[in-house]
C-alpha positions in Angstrom: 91.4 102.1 114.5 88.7 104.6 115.7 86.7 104.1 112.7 86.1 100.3 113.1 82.8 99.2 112.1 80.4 96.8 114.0 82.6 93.5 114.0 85.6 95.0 112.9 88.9 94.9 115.2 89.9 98.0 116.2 93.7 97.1 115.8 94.5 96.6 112.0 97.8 94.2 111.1 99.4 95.5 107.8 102.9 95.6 106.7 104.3 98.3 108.0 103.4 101.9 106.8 106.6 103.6 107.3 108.5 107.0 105.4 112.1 104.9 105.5 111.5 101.8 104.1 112.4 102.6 100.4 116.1 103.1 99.8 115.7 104.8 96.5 114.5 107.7 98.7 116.4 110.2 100.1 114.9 109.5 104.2 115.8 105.3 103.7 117.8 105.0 106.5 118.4 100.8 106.9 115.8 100.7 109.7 113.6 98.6 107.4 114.7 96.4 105.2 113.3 93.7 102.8 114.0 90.8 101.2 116.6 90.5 98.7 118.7 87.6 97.3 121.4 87.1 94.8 123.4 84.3 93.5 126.6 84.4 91.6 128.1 81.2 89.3 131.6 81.6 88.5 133.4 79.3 86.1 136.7 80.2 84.7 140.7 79.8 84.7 143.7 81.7 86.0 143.1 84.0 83.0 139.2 84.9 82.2 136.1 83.9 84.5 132.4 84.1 83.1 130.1 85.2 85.8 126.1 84.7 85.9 124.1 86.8 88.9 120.3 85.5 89.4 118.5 88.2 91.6 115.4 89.3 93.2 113.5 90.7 96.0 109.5 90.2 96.8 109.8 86.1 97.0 106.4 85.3 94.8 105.2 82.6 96.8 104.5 84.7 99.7 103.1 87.5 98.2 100.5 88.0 95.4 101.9 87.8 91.8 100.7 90.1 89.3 101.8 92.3 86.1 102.8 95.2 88.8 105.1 93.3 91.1 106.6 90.6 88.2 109.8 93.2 88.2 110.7 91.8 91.3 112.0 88.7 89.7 114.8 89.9 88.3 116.1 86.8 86.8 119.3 86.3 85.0 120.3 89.7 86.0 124.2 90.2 85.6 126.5 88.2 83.1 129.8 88.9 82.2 133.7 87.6 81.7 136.1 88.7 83.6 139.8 89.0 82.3 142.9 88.8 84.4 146.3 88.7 82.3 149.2 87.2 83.7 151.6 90.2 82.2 154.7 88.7 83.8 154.9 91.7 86.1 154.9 91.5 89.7 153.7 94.8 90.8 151.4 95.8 87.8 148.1 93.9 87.3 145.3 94.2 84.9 141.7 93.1 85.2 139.2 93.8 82.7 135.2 93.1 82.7 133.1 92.7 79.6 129.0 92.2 79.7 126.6 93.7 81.8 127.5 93.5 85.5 127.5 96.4 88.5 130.4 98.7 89.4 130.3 100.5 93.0 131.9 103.7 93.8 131.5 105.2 97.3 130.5 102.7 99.8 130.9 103.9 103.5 131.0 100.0 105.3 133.7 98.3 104.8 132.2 95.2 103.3 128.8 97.0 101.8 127.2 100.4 100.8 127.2 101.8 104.8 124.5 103.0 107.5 122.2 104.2 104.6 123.1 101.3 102.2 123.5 104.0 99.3 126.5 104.8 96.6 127.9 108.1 96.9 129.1 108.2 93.6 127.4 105.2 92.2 126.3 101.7 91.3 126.0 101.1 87.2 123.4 99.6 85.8 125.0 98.7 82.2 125.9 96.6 79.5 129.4 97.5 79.3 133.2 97.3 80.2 135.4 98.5 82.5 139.1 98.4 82.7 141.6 98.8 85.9 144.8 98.9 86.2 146.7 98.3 89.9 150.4 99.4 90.2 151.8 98.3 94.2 155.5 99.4 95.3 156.4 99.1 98.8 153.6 99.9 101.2 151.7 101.9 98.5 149.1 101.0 95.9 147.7 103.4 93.2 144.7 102.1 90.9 143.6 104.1 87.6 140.4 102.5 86.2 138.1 103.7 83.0 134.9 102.4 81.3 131.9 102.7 79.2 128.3 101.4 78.9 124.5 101.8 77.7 121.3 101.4 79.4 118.5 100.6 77.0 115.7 102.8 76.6 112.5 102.4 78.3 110.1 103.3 75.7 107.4 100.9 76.8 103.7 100.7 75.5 104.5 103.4 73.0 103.6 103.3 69.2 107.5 103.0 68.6 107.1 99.7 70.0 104.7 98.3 68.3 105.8 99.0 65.1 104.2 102.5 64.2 107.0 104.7 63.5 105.4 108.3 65.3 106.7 110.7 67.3 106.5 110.4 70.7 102.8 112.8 71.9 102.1 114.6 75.1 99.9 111.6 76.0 102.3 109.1 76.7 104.1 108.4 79.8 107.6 110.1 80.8 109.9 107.1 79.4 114.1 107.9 79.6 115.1 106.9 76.0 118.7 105.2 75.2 121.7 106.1 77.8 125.2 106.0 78.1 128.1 106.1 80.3 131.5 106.9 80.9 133.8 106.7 84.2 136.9 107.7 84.9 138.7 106.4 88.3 141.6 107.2 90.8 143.0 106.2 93.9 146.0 105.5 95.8 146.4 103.3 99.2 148.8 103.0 101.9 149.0 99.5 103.6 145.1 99.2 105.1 145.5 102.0 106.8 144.5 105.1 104.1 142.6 104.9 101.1 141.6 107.6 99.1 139.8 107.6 95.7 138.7 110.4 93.5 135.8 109.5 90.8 133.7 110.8 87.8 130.9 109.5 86.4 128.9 110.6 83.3 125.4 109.3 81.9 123.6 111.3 79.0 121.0 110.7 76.3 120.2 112.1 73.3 116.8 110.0 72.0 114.4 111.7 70.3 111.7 109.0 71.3 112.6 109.3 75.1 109.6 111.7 76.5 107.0 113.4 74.8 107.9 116.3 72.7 104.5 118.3 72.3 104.2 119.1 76.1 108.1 121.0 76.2 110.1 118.3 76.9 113.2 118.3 76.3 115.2 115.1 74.9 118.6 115.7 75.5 120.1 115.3 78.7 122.8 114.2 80.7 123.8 113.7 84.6 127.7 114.1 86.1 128.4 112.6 89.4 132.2 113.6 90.8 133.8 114.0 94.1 136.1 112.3 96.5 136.2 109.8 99.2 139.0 108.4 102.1 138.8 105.7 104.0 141.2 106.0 107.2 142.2 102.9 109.6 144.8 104.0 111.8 146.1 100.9 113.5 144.0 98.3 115.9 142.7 100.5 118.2 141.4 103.8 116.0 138.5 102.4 114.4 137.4 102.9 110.9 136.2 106.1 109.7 134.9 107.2 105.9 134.4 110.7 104.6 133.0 111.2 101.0 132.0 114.5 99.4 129.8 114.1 95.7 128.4 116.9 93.6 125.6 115.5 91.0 125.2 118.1 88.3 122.1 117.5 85.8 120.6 118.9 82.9 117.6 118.1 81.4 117.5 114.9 83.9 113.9 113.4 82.8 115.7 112.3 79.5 118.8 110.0 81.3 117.5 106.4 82.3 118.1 104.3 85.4 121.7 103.5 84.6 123.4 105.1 87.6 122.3 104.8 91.2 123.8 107.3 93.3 122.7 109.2 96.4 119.4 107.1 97.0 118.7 108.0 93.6 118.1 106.1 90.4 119.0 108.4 87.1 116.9 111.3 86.2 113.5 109.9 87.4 110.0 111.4 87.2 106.8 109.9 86.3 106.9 105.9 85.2 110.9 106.0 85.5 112.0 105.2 89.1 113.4 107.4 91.8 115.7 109.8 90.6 116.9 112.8 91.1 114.3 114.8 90.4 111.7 112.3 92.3 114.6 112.7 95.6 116.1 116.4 94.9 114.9 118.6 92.1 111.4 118.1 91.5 108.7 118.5 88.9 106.5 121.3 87.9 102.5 121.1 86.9 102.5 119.5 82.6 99.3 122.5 82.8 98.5 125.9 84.5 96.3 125.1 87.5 97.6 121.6 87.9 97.2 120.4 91.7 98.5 117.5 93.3 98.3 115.9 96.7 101.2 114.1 97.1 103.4 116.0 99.5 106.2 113.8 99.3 106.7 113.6 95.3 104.6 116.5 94.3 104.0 116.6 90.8 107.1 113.8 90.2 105.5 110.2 89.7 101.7 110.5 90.7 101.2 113.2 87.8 101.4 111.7 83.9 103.4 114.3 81.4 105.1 116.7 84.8 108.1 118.3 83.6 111.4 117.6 85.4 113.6 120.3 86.0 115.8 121.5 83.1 118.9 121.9 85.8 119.7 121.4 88.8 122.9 120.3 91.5 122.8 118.4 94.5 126.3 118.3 97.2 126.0 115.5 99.4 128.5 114.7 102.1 128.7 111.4 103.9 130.9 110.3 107.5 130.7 107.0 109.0 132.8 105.8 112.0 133.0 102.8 113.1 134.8 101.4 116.5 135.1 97.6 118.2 135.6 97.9 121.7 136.5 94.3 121.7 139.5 95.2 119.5 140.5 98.2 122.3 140.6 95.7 125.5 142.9 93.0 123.4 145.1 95.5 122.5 145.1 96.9 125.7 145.6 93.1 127.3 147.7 90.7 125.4 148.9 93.4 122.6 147.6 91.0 120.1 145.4 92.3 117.1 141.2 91.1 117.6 139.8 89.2 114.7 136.1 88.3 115.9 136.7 85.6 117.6 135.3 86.0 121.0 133.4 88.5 122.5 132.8 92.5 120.8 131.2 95.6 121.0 131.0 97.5 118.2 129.5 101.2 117.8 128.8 102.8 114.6 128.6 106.7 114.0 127.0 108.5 110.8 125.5 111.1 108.9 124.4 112.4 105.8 124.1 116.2 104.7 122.6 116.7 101.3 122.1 120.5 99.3 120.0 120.9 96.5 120.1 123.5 93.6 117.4 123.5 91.2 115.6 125.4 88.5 112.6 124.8 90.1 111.2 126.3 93.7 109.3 124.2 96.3 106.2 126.0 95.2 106.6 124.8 91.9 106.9 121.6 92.9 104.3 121.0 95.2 106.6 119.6 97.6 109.1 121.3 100.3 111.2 118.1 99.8 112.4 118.9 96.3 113.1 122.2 95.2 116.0 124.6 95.0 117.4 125.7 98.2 116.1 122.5 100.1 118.5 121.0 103.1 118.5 117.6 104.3 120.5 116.1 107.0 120.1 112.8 108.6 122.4 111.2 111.4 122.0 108.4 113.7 124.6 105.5 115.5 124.0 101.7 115.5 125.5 99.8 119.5 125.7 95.7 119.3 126.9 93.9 122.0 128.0 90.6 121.2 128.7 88.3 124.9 127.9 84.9 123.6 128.7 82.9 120.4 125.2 83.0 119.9 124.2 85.9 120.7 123.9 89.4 120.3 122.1 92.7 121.0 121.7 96.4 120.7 119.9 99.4 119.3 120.3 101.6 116.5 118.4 105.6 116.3 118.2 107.6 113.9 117.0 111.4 113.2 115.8 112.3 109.3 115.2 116.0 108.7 114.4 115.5 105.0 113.8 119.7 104.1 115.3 122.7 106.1 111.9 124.4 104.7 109.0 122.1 106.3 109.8 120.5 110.2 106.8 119.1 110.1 108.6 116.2 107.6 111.3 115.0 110.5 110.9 112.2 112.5 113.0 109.8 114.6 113.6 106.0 114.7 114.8 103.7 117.5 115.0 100.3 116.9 116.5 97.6 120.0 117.1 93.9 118.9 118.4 90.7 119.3 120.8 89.0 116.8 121.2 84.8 116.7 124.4 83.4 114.8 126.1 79.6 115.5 129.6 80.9 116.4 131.7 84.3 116.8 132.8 84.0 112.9 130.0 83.0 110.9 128.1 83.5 107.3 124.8 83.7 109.0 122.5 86.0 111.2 119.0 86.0 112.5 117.4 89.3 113.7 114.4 90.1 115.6 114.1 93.8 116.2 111.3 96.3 117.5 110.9 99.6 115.9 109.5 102.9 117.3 108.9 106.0 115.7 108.1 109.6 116.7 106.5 111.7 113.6 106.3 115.0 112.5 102.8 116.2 111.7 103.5 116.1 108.3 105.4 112.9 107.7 103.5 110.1 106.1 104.4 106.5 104.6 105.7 105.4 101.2 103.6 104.8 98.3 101.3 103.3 97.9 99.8 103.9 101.1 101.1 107.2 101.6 99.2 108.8 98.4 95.7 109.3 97.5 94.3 106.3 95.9 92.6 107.9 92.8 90.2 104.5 92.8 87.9 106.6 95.4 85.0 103.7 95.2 87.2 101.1 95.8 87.4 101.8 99.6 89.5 104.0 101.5 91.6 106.5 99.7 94.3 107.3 101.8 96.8 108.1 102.4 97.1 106.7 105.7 99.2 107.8 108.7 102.8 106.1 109.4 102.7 103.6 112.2 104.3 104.5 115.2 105.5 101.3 116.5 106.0 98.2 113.6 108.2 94.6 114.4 110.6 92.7 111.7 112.4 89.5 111.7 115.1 88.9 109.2 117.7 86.1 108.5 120.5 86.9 107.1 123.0 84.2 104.9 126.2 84.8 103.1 129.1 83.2 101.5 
C-alpha cells in the first residue's frame, strides 16, 4: 500500500476485492464462493409431503448486522406440499407442488447448477404450482411438466405503501411491480445415458405502480427464456458431457421483478432491483441529457436513481460442460467392473460459456462496454482433482473471463490450486483450503461496493479500489 501513512502497515488485510465473486454477474465464475446454508423439513405420507426450507448466507455473528445486510437472513424461505398420487398405474406418475418453493431448469453438473453455478433457463422465485407428469416404457422416459406463479411487487418506501394512494413520481426508486409466470416443459430420456429437455419460460408485469411514470418509463413488461438442453453419458468410460443453448427475449425489462434467475441474472434489474438483465446484458441509458457516471461495470444500471432500462433487447447464451473420472477409465480397463467412488479418482472438468447480446441500447449509451447491443462474452476454464487418499485430495482449477468483445482491457484470468480434506472416499463432507491468483486487465476492477466511487467523499477513501491479485479462502463443505 504505497500510500501508507506514518504507523500504517503497508500491506492492508480485507476480504478479497475481486470481479468474480458475485454470481448474479455475468464474469462469476465459482472461483470465490461464500457462505450459504439451507435446511429442509419434510413431513408427510406416501401421498402428500409438506416441505419448510430455512436459508441464508452472511452468518450475522461474524459479520456486522445492520438494515443493509438483514436480507441475508432469509428465514422461512420456501414452504410448500407436495402431492404424489398413487394412480394405480405402473408406468405413469404424477407429482404436483403447491406453495412457494424453486424450480430449476438447465443445470450443467450433475448434482448442482455446473462450473458457473448458474441456470440456463432458470431458477423460480414464486408462490405458485407446478405440475409433472412422467410416462416410462422400456428403456425410455418422456416427462411433460407445466406451471404458474407470482412474485410480489417490490414497491418499497413509496406513498403506495404507506397508505397515500399517488401515482408513482420520477423521484422514487426503480421498484418492479407485481409479476407472473408461466412454464411449459419437455423431455424425454434413454436409460442414464441421454437426456434431452426443451423448455419455456415466461415472466411479465403489467403494474401501474411498478417504476415511475413521469421520467418515460414504461410499466408493462415481460421477459421469455426458451431453448434446449442434452445431457449425454455414454457408458463408464465416456464421461459426462452437457450442451444447452437459451435465448432470453425482453421487453420493457425494468418493469418484470426478481422472479426468474437465469443466466447470472435476476429478472429485469436496474437501479434498487437486483442483477438482471439489463444490470448483466442490456444496460441503462442517462434518466437526463448530460448525465455521467463512473461506474464502468454497471454504467448507468444501479449506481444512477430513475436510469431507464432498455425498452428491448435479446441475449443467446450457449453453455458445454464435460466432465471425465479417470478413476472410472483404469477400473474399466482392469476388472471390467463399473467405479463408484470408492477408492482412489481423478476427475477433470471442461467448460465454457458464450453469451450474445442484442439491445436497444449501444455501449455509449450505456456508459459501459459490458452491456450494450452487439457486446460478446465468452468465458472457459477446466477444474483437475486428484483424489490418492481417503482423506485427501488436490488440484487446480483456471479460468479465462472475456466479459465484452468491445473493451480487452475487462479480461482477466484465475488460477486457483488447493487441497481438499474429507473422512472417507464416499462422504457428505469437504474441507477446502485454496490459493487464488489473478492476472488483470487494465480495466478490470472489483465488485461493489469497492469497485465504485463512494459518493460519501469525506468519509475517507472513495474508491474504487484495484482488484487483488493474489486473495486465500477456506471453506467447509456439509451435505445430506
Amino acid at each position: 500500500m504505497p500510500c501508507a501513512g506514518p504507523g500504517q502497515s503497508t500491506t492492508a488485510l480485507h476480504s478479497p476485492f475481486v470481479p468474480d465473486s458475485q454470481y448474479l454477474d455475468w464474469r462469476y465464475d465459482r472461483q470465490q464462493e461464500y457462505d450459504w446454508t439451507e435446511l429442509f423439513f419434510n413431513y408427510g405420507n406416501s401421498l402428500a409431503t409438506a416441505t419448510v426450507a430455512i436459508m441464508g448466507f452472511g452468518f450475522s455473528d461474524a459479520e456486522y448486522i445492520a438494515y443493509s445486510n438483514a436480507s441475508t437472513q432469509l428465514g422461512i424461505a420456501q414452504g410448500f406440499v407436495t402431492l404424489h398420487p398413487d394412480l394405480g398405474l405402473r408406468n405413469l406418475r404424477l407429482q404436483a407442488k403447491v406453495g412457494s418453493f424453486w424450480d430449476k431448469y438447465g443445470m450443467a453438473g450433475e448434482y448442482d447448477a455446473g462450473a458457473y453455478d448458474t441456470y440456463m433457463f432458470g431458477r423460480t422465485h414464486q408462490t405458485g404450482e407446478t405440475l409433472e407428469a412422467t410416462y416410462t416404457f422400456s428403456d425410455v422416459t418422456l416427462r411433460l411438466s407445466h406451471g404458474i406463479g407470482t412474485r410480489a411487487e417490490q414497491i418499497a418506501f413509496t406513498q403506495l405503501q404507506a397508505g397515500n394512494p399517488t401515482l408513482p413520481s420520477g423521484s422514487e426508486n426503480n421498484y418492479p411491480g407485481f409479476t407472473l409466470l408461466q412454464h411449459l416443459h419437455a423431455g424425454v430420456s434413454y436409460k442414464k445415458m441421454v437426456d434431452v429437455n426443451a423448455h419455456y419460460l415466461s415472466s411479465w408485469a403489467q403494474d401501474y405502480r411498478a417504476v415511475g411514470v413521469s421520467n418515460g418509463a414504461l410499466t408493462d413488461g415481460q421477459i421469455q427464456v426458451y431453448g434446449a438442453e442434452a445431457r449425454i453419458k455414454p457408458g463408464d468410460i465416456g464421461g459426462r458431457l452437457y450442451v444447452a443453448y437459451s435465448h432470453i427475449q425482453a421487453t420493457n425489462p425494468q418493469a418484470v421483478g426478481p422472479l426468474v434467475e437465469a443466466v447470472h441474472s435476476l429478472g429485469g434489474g436496474n437501479y434498487e432491483a437486483g442483477n438482471g438483465i439489463l444490470d448483466n446484458f442490456l444496460g441503462c441509458s442517462a434518466p437526463a441529457p448530460g448525465t455521467t457516471t463512473t461506474n464502468t461495470i454497471g454504467g448507468f444500471c444501479e449506481t444512477t436513481q430513475n436510469s431507464l432500462g432498455a425498452t428491448r433487447g435479446a441475449i443467446d447464451t450457449v453453455e458445454i460442460q464435460y466432465d471425465y473420472s479417470f478413476g472410472a477409465l483404469y477400473r474399466k480397463l482392469a476388472t471390467g467392473e463399473a467405479f463408484w467412488g470408492n477408492g482412489w479418482n481423478a476427475t477433470l472438468s471442461l467448460f465454457g460459456m458464450y453469451s450474445a447480446v442484442s439491445s436497444s441500447l449501444t455501449t455509449q449509451q450505456t456508459g459501459s462496454s459490458l452491456q450494450g447491443d452487439g457486446v460478446k462474452k465468452l468465458k472457459y476454464g477446466g477444474d483437475l482433482v486428484i483424489a490418492p487418499l481417503p482423506w485427501l485430495g488436490f488440484g487446480a482449477r483456471a479460468d479465462f473471463v472475456q466479459p465484452t468483445n468491445v473493451d480487452s482491457s475487462q479480461n482477466f484470468f484465475v488460477i486457483s490450486p488447493k487441497v481438499m480434506f474429507h473422512t472417507q472416499w464416499v462422504t457428505h463432507e469437504e474441507i477446502t483450503l485454496w490459493y487464488s491468483h489473478y492476472a488483470y486487465g487494465s480495466g478490470v476492477l472489483p465488485q461493489p461496493p469497492n469497485g465504485v466511487t463512494n459518493p460519501n467523499m469525506g468519509m475517507g477513501a472513495s474508491g474504487p479500489f484495484p482488484p487483488d491479485q493474489n486473495t486465500v479462502g477456506l471453506k467447509a463443505t456439509f451435505w445430506w
